[in-house]
C-alpha positions in Angstrom: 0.0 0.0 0.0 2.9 2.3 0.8 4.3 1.7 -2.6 1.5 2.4 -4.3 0.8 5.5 -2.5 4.4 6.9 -3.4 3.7 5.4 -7.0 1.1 7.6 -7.1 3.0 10.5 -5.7 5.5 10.6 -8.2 3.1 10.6 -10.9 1.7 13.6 -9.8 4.4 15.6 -8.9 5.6 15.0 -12.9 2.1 16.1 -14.2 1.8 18.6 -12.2 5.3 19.8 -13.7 4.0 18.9 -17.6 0.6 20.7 -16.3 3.3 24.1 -16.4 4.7 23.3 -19.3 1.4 22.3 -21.8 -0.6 26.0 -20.4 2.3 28.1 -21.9 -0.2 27.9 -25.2 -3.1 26.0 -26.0 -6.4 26.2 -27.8 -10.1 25.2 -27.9 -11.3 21.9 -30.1 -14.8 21.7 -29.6 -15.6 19.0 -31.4 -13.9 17.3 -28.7 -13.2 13.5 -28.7 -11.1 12.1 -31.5 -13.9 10.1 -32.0 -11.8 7.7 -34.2 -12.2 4.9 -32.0 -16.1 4.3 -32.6 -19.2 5.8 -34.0 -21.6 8.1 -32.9 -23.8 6.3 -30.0 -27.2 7.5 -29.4 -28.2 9.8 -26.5 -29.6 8.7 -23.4 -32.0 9.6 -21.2 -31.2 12.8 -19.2 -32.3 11.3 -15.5 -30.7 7.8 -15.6 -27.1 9.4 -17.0 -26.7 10.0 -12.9 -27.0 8.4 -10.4 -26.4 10.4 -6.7 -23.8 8.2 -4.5 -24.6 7.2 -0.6 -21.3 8.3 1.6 -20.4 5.1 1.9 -19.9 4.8 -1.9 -17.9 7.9 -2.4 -14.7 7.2 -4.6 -11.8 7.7 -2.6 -10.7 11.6 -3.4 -7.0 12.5 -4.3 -5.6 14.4 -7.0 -2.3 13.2 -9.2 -1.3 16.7 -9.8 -1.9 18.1 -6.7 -4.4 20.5 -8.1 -2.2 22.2 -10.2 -4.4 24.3 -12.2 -7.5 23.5 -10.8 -8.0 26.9 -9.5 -8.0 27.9 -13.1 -10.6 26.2 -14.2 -12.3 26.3 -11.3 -12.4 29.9 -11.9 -13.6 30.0 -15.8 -16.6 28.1 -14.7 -17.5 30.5 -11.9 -17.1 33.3 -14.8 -19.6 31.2 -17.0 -22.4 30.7 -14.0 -22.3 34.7 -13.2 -22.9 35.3 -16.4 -26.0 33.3 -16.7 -29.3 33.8 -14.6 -29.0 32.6 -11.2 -32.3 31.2 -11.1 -31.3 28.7 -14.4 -31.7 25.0 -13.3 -28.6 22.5 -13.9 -29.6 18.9 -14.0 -27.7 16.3 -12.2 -29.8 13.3 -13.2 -33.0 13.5 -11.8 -32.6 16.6 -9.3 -31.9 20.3 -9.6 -29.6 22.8 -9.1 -29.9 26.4 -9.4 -26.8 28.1 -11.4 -26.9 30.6 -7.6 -26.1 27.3 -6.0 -23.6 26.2 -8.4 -22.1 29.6 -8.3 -21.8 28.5 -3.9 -20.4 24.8 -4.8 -17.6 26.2 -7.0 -16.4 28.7 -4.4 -16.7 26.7 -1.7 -15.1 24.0 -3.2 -12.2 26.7 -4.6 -11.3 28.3 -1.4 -11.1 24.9 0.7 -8.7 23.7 -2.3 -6.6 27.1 -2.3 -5.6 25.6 1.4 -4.0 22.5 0.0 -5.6 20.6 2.5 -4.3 16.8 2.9 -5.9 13.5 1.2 -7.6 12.8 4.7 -9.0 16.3 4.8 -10.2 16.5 1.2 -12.1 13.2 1.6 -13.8 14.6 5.0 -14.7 17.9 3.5 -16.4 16.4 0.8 -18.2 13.7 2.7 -19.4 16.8 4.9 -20.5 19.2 2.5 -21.2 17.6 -0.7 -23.4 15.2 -2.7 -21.5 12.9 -4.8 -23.3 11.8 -8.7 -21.9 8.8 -10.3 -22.1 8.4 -14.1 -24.2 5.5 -14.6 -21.6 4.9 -17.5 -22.4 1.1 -19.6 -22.9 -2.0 -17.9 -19.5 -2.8 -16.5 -20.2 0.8 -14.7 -17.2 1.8 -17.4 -16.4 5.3 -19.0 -14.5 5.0 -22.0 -12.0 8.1 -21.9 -10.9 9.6 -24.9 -7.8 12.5 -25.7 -7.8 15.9 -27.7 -5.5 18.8 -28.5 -5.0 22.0 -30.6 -2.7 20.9 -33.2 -0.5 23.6 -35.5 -0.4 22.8 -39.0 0.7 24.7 -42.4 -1.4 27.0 -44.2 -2.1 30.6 -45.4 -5.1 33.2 -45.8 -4.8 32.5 -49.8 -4.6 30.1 -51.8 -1.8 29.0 -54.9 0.0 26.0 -55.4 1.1 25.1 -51.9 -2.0 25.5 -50.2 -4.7 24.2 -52.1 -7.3 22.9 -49.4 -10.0 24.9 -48.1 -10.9 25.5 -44.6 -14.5 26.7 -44.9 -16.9 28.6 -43.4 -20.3 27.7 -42.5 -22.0 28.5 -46.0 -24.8 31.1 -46.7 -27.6 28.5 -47.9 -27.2 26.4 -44.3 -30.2 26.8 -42.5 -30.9 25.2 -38.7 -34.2 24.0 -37.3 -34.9 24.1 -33.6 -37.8 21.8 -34.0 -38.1 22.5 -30.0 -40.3 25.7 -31.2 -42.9 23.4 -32.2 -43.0 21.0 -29.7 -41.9 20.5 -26.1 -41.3 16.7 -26.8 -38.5 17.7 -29.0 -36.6 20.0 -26.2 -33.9 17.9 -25.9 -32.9 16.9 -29.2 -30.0 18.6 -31.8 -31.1 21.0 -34.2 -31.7 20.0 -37.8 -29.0 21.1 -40.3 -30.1 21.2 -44.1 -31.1 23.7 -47.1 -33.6 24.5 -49.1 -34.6 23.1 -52.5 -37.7 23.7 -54.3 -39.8 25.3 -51.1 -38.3 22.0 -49.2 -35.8 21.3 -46.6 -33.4 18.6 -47.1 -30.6 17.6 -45.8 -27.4 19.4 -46.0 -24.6 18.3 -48.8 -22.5 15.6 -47.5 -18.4 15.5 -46.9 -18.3 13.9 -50.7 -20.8 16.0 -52.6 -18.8 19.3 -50.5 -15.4 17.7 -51.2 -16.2 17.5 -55.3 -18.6 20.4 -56.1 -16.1 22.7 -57.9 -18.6 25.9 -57.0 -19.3 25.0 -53.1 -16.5 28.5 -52.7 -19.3 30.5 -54.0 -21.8 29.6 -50.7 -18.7 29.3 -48.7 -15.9 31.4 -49.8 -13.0 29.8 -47.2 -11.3 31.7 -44.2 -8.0 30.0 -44.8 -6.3 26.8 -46.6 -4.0 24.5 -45.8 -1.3 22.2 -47.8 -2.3 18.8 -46.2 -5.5 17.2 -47.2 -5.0 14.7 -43.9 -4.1 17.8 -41.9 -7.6 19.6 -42.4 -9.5 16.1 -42.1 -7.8 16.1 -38.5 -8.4 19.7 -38.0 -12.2 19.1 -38.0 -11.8 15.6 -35.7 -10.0 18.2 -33.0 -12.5 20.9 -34.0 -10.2 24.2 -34.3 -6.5 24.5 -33.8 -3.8 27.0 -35.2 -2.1 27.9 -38.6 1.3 29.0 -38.8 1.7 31.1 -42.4 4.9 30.7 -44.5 5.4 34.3 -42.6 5.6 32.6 -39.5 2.3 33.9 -38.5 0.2 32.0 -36.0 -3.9 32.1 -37.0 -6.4 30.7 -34.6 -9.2 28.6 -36.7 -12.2 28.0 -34.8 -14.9 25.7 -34.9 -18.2 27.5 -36.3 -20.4 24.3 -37.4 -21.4 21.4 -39.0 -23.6 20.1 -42.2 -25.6 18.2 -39.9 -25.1 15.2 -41.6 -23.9 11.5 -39.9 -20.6 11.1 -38.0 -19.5 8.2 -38.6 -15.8 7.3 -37.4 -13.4 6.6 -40.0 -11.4 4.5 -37.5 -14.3 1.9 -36.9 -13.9 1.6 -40.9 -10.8 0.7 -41.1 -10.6 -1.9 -38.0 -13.7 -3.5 -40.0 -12.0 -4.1 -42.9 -9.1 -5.1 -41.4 -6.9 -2.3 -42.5 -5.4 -1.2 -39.1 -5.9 -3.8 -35.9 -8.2 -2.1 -33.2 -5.4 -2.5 -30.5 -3.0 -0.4 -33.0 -6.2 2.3 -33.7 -5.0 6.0 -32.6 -4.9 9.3 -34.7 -1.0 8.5 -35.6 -2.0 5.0 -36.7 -4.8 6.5 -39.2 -2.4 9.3 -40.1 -0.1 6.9 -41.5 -2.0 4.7 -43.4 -4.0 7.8 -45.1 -0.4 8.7 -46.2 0.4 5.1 -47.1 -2.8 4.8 -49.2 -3.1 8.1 -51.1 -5.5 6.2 -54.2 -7.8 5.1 -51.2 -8.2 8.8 -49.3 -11.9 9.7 -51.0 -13.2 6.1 -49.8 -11.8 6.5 -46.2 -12.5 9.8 -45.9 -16.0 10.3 -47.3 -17.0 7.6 -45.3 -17.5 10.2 -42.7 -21.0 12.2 -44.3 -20.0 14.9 -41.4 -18.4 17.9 -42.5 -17.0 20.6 -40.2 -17.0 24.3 -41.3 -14.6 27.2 -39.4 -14.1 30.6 -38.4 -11.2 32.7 -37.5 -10.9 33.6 -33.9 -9.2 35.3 -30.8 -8.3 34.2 -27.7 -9.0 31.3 -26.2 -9.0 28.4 -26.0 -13.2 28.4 -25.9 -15.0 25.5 -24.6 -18.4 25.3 -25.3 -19.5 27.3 -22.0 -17.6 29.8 -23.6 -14.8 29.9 -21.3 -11.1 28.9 -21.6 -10.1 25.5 -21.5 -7.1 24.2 -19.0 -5.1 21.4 -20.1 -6.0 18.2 -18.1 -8.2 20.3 -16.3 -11.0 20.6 -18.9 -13.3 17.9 -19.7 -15.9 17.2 -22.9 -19.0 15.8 -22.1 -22.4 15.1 -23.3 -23.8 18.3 -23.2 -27.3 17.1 -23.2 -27.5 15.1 -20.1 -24.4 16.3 -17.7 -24.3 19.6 -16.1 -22.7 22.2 -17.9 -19.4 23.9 -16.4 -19.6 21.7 -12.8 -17.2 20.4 -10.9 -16.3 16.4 -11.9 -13.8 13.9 -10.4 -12.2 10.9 -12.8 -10.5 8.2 -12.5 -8.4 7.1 -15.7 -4.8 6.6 -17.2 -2.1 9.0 -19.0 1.2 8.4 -19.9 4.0 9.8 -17.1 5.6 12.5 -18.7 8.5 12.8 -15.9 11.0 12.7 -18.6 9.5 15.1 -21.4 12.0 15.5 -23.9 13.4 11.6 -23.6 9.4 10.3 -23.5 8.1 12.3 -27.0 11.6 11.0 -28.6 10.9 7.4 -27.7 7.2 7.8 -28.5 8.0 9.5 -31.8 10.3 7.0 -32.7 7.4 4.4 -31.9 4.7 5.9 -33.8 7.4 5.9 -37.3 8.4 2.6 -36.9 4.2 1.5 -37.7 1.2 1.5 -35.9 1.9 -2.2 -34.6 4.4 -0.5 -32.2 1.9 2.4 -30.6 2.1 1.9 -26.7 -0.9 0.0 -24.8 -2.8 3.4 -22.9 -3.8 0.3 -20.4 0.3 0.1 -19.2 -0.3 3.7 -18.8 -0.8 4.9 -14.9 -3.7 5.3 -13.1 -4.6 8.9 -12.3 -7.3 10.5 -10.7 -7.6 14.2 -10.9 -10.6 16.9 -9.9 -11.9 18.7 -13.5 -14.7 21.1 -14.8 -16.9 19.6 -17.6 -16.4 22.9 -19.9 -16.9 21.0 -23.5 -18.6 18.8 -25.7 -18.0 16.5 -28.7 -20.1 15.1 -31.6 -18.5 12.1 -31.4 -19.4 12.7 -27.5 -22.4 10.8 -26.8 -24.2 9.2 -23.6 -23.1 8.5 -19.9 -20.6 6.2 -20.7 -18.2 8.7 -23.1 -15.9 11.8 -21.8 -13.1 13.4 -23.6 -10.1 15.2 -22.2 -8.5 18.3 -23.0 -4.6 17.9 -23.0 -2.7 20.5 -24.6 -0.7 21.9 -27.6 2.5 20.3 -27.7 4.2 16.7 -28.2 2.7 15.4 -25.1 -0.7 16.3 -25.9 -0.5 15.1 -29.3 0.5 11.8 -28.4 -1.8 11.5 -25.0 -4.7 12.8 -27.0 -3.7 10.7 -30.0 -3.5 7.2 -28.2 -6.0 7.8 -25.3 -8.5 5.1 -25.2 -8.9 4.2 -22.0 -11.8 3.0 -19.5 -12.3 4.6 -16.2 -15.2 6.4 -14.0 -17.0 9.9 -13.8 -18.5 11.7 -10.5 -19.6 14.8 -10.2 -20.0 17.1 -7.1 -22.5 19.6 -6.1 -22.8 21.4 -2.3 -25.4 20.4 -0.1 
């Protein structure tokens, strides 16, 4: 037990050193979740996605980083409840919360951290003063954990024979349908994307029919463009990143929506047909055979009907509170049925990065050699670490699905990257 305790220790003394390292600069994705790993699941029911814990069934409470940057994010989701009316309800399963009481639990919670109050203390302080909500996750009580980042690619404001792949906008002839204004049964549903066509709506173009109309500019004449076809397939999977300009200029692309049509994850596709093994599936792994397989891109890729437009932005990074994201701090959710900008708990796995510069060499060295040599995330350690759910994802779906936030540089890429990893979710609200 003492072993594992200074196991633990360690680990979090070298994250919360990363932690320092991965805020210098980082950005928004809000289409959080790689979502590479699996399709789209569908939504469940708002009351059974928690489920509120008896004391006696509280996880035990300790933080791997010893709250480095908590008080951070802590702090962007008080900023995003005093904006809103105090009197809006937040739903934690079946009960309610006013955003006046969340705005209490946040403080609370804050100042009693800014003490840096011992394990034993935390776990009594909680048990005292707060409810504790479980998610009620799949079967095996599991929450599969997935990774994202702000990556940097190459591209420019114009196009010529370099950069030849637009980034678009979302296009004038889009329209959205809150079907919610004409019924209350439809409340908790998505909007409708889609476009007219002969006094009927029908759904938007898809990513082929976008990817091959040689006039789509003309309804969507693009912010930026970038010299990598792959690169702006993974900018939409991270949802908004950076561009650095042959002038060394750094560009923030946003996300600013999405044709409305069907995710479905390009990853699963290729584990089907046996083109990369599902133990070797990460980001790298499907980088590297898109590369390898240039005559097979449109199949891959179009498999996906989802299509992502953007917007240049400032600031940041934006999660989808509106607030900035902090790296491993910051958690995607489904925003439909888990309480926007609260305070959460998890328990999961992330490679140690107490040796930075020697880890991304070995790992990079790893992810040339071929996918069939990508670490196992479950030899990874286990961490547990208090976060704010701040995000969402549309390849974020249902109680059992929860995305991370880890950065901007090599460690984030690969965390984010290879992240596929099973763990729990709790959430904590004041008495």
């Amino acid at each position: 037990m003492k072993r594992e305790r200074c196991k633990k220790k360690n680990i979090g003394r070298s994250l919360g050193r990363r932690l320092g390292v991965i805020m210098a600069g980082t950005a928004l994705l809000w289409l959080a979740g790689c979502g590479i790993f699996e399709d789209k699941p569908p939504g469940e029911i708002k009351e059974h996605a928690l489920k509120i814990l008896a004391k006696k069934e509280f996880p035990h409470f300790m933080d791997s980083m010893d709250f480095s940057g908590f008080h951070q994010a802590l702090a962007q989701s008080l900023a995003y409840y005093r904006r809103v009316p105090g009197s809006r309800m937040v739903a934690f399963g079946p009960d309610q919360y006013t955003a006046t009481h969340m705005i209490r639990s946040i403080e609370t919670l804050q100042a009693f951290v800014d003490t840096g109050p011992s394990v034993k203390d935390l776990n009594r302080f909680i048990q005292e003063r707060f409810h504790v909500y479980e998610s009620t996750a799949n079967e095996n009580g599991q929450v599969l954990f997935t990774g994202y980042f702000e990556p940097t690619y190459s591209g420019s404001l114009f196009s010529d024979e370099r950069f030849q792949y637009p980034l678009y906008p979302v296009p004038s002839d889009l329209v959205e349908i809150d079907l919610a204004l004409f019924s209350d049964r439809y409340k908790d549903h998505d909007r409708l994307k889609g476009r007219v066509d002969k006094n009927r709506v029908v759904p938007y173009f898809s990513r082929q029919a976008i990817n091959t109309m040689p006039d789509f500019y003309l309804r969507a004449p693009p912010v930026a463009w970038l010299e990598n076809r792959v690169d702006r397939f993974f900018l939409e999977i991270q949802g908004s990143g950076r561009i650095q300009t042959p002038e060394n200029e750094i560009i923030r692309i946003q996300y600013a929506g999405v044709n409305g049509n069907r995710y479905r994850s390009i990853g699963r596709y290729l584990i089907d047909n046996q083109e990369i093994a599902k133990e070797n599936m990460s980001m790298q792994a499907i980088r590297q055979w898109l590369e390898n397989n240039p005559h097979r891109m449109d199949e891959v890729l179009h498999h996906n009907e989802s299509f992502v437009f953007f917007k240049i932005g400032t600031g940041g990074p934006l999660g989808n509170i509106g607030v900035t994201l902090t790296p491993l701090r910051s958690m995607a959710t489904d925003y439909r049925i888990f309480p926007k900008g609260a305070p959460g708990f998890i328990e999961t796995r992330l490679p140690d990065p107490s040796n930075p510069p020697g880890l991304v060499q070995t790992l990079a060295k790893k992810v040339q050699s071929g996918p069939d040599s990508a670490v196992d995330p479950e030899q990874w350690p286990r961490v547990s670490l208090f976060v704010m759910n701040q995000d969402t994802g549309g390849a974020i779906r249902g109680p059992a699905r929860a995305d991370l936030f880890c950065g901007s540089d090599d460690y984030a890429r690969f965390a984010a990257g290879h992240m596929n990893v099973r763990g729990k979710i709790y959430f904590l609200v004041i008495r």
